[in-house]
N, C-alpha and C positions, 0 to 999 in steps of 0.2 A: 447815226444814219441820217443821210439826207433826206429832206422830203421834199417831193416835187411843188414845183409853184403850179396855181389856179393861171387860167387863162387871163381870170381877172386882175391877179398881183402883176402880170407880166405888163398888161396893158398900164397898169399905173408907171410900171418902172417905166415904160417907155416913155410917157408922158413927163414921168418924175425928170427924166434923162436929158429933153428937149426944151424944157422951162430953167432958165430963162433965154439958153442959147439954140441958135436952129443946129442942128447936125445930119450926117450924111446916113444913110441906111450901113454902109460899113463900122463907120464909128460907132453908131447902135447898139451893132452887135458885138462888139468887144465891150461896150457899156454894161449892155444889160442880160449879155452871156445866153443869149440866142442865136441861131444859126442863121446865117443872111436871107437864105430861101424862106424861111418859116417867118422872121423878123418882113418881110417883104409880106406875108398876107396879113400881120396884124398892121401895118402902115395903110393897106390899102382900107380895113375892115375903120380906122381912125379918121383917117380922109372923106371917108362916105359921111362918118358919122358929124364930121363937122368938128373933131377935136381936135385934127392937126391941118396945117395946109404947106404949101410948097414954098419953102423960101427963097430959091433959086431953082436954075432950069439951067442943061447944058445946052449951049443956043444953036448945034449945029444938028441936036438929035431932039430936044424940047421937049428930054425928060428929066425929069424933079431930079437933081442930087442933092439938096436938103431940104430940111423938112421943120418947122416950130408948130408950139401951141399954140390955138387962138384963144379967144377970149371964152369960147364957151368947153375947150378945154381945162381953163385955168379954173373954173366955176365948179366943171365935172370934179377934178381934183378936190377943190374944197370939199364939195359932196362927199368925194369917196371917203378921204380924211377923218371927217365925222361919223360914215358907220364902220369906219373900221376899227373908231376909237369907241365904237359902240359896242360894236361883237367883241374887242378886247376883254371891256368891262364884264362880261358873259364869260369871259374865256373860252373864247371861242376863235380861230386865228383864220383869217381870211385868206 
């Protein structure tokens, strides 16, 4: 039996997904096996947050089609890395 991902595993793939290359909210979702509508609020919930920013823009409509990590995504990452190799230790699965 499958078990569902955390909000929080999905936000990693996403991030995991876009380090080190930028990519489009479509390719996203074939990546990291999210629907494009739902993949579009966690991009928007990353962008606020300052993990990802726009790497390009369609010039005639001046919205984002891709998207990379910044630098204080790349940090978050680290972060996450180490409690997840924490709670593993616990057996405990994030």
């Amino acid at each position: 039996m499958r078990s569902n991902r955390t909000e929080v595993a999905i936000l990693l793939e996403i991030l995991r997904a876009l380090d080190p290359d930028a990519a489009t909210i479509a390719g996203l979702s074939r990546r990291v096996n999210v629907p494009y509508r739902r993949l579009e609020e966690y991009i928007d919930l990353l962008r606020q947050r300052k993990l990802i920013e726009t790497a390009s823009e369609d010039e005639a409509t001046g919205r984002a089609t891709s998207f990379r990590v910044t630098d204080e995504g790349r940090k978050f990452m680290t972060e996450a890395r180490q409690f997840e190799w924490l709670l593993r230790s616990y057996g405990i699965r994030l």
